[in-house]
C-alpha positions as CSV (number, residue, x, y, z in Angstrom):
1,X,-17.0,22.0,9.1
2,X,-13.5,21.3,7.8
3,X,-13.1,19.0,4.6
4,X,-11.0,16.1,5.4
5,X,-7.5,16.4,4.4
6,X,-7.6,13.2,2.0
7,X,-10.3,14.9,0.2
8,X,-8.8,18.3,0.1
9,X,-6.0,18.3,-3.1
10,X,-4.7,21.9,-2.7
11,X,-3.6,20.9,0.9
12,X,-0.6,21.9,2.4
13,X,2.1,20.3,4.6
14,X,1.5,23.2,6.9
15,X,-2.1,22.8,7.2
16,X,-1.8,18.5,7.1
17,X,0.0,18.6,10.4
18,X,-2.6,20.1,12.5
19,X,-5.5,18.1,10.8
20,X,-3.6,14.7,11.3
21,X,-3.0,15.8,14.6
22,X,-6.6,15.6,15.0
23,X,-7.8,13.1,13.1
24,X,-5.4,10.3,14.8
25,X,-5.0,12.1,18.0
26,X,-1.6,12.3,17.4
27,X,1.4,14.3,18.2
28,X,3.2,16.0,15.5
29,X,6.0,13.7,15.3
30,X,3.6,11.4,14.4
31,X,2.3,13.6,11.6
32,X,6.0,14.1,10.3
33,X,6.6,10.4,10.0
34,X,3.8,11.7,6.7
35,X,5.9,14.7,5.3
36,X,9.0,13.8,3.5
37,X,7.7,10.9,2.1
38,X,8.6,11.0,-2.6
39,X,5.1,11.0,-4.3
40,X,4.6,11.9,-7.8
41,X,4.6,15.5,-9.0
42,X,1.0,16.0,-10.4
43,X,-1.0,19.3,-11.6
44,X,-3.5,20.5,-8.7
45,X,-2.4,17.4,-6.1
46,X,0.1,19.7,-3.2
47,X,2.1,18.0,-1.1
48,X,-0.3,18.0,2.1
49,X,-3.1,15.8,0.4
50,X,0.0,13.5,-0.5
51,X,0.8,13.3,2.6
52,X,-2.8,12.6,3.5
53,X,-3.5,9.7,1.1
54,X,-0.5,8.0,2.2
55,X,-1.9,8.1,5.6
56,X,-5.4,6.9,4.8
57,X,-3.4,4.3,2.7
58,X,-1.8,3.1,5.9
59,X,-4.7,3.2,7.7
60,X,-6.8,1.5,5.7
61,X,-4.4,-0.5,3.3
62,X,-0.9,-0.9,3.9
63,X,-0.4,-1.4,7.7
64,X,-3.7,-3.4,8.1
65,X,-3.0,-6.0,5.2
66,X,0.8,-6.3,6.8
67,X,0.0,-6.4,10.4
68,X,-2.7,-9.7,8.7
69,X,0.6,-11.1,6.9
70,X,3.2,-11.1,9.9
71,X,0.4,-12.9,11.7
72,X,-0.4,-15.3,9.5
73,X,3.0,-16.0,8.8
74,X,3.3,-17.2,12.4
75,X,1.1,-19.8,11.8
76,X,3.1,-21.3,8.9
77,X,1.3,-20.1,6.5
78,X,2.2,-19.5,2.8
79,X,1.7,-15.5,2.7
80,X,3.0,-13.5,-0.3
81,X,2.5,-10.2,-0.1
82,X,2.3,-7.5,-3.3
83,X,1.7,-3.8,-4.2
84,X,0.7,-2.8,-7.7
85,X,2.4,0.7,-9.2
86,X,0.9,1.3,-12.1
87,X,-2.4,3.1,-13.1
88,X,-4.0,1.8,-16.4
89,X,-6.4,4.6,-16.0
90,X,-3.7,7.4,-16.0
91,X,-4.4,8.5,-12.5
92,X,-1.6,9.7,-10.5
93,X,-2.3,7.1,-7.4
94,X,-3.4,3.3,-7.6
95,X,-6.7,2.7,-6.2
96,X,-8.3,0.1,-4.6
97,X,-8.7,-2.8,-6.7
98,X,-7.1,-1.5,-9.9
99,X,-5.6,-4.8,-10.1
100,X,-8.3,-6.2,-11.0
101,X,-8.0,-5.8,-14.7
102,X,-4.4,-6.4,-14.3
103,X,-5.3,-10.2,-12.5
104,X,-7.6,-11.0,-14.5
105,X,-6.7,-9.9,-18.2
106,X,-9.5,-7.4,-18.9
107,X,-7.7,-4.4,-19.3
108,X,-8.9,-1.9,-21.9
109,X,-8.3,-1.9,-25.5
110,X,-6.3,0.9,-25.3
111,X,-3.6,-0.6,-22.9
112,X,0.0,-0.6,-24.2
113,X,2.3,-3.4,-24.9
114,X,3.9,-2.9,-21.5
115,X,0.8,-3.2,-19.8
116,X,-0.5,-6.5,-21.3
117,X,2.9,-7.9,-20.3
118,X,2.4,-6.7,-17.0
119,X,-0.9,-7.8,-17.0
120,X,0.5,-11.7,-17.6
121,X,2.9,-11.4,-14.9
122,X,0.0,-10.4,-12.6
123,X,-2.5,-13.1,-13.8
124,X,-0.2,-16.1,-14.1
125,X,1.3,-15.4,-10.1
126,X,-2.5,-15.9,-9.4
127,X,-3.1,-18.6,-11.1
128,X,0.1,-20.2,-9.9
129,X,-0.9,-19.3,-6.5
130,X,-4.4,-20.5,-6.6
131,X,-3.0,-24.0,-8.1
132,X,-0.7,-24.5,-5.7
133,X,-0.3,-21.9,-2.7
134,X,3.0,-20.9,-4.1
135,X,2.8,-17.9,-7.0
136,X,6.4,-17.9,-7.8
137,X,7.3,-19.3,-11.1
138,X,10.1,-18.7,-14.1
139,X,11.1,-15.1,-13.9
140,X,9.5,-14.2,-10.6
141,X,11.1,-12.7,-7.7
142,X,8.7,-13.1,-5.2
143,X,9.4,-14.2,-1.7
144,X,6.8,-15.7,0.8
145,X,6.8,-13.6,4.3
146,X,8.3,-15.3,7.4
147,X,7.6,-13.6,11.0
148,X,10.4,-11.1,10.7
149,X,10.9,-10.6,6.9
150,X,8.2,-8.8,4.9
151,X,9.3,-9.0,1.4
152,X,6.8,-7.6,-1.6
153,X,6.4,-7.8,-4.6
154,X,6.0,-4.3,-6.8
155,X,3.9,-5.0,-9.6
156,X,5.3,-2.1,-12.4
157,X,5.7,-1.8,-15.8
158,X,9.0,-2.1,-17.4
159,X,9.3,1.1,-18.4
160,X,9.0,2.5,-14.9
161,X,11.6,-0.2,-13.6
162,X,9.5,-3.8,-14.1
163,X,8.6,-6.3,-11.4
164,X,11.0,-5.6,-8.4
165,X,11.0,-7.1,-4.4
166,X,11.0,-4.3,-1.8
167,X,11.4,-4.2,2.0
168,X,7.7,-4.5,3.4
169,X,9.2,-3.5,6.8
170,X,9.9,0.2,5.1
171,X,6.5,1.5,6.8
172,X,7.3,0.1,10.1
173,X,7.2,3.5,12.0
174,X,3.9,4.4,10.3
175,X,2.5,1.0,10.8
176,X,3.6,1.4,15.0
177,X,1.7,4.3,15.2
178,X,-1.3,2.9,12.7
179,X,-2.3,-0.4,15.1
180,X,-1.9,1.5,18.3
181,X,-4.3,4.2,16.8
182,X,-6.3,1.5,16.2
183,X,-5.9,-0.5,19.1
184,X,-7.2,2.7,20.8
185,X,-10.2,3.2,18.9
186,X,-11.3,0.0,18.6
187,X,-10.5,-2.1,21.8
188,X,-10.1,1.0,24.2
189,X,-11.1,-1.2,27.4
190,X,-8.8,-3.8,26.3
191,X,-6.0,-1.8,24.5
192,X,-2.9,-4.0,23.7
193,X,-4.2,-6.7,20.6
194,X,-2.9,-5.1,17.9
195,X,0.4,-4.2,19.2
């Protein structure tokens, strides 16, 4: 049996396509929404598992969290969304819940200058947030979601560019394709709720 393509690091773009295909029961358009996507350049990381992880990211990150924010923004609800870009651990990819040491000031003793700051950023949007449903505050660009805007916060250091709002609606196309994939696999007899 075949590895799976977010597992496999020497993966190539050539040999992504087909497994995606599979995978999401996908056409290859779909898959090439995946391949010209900038990642970092990384020793022993090709460009298929790239690729790969930014699909699995969609899938089980990125599109799920934003398809939860549109909706919730419907209802009036304060939503304020954010993506963190910086690895304390020197990884070449933020994981799941590296933030945490970020949000809650318990990064390592080795953590620069940079890092600390960006660490206070991260911890006093929380608190702000958890005080008053609103984490904006001096020197904070964040936006709260509406219906049709998706703005987000990028949590960096300032050496890689600093705190900046992007677009959330930049994954759109992936995001499309994501629910319906779900919609299928999930609620096949009553495809149609997450789209």
């Amino acid at each position: 049996m075949a590895r799976p393509f977010f597992d496999d690091r020497s993966l190539s773009l050539e040999d992504f396509v087909p497994l995606f295909v599979e995978k999401y029961k996908s056409s290859q358009q779909q898959a090439e929404l995946y391949l010209t996507e900038s990642h970092p350049s990384w020793p022993g990381y090709n460009d298929g598992w790239w690729s790969g992880e930014r699909a699995v990211t969609d899938q089980n990150f990125y599109c799920t969290s934003n398809f939860a924010r549109r909706n919730m923004a419907k209802l009036g609800l304060p939503i304020f969304g954010y993506v963190l870009a910086h690895s304390s651990s020197g990884a070449p990819i933020v994981q799941h819940s590296d933030d945490l040491p970020f949000v809650f000031r318990n990064l390592t003793k080795h953590a620069s200058a940079e890092e600390q700051q960006l660490s206070a950023d991260m911890a006093m949007s929380w608190y702000r947030f958890a005080a008053s449903a609103d984490p904006r505050g001096p020197n904070c660009p964040w936006q709260q979601q509406s219906e049709e805007a998706a703005p987000i916060l990028k949590f960096q250091v300032a050496s890689q560019g600093g705190n900046q709002v992007m677009d959330g609606n930049y994954r759109d196309r992936q995001c499309a394709f994501m629910m319906e994939w779900f919609d299928r696999n999930l609620h096949p007899e009553t495809s149609g709720i997450f789209v």
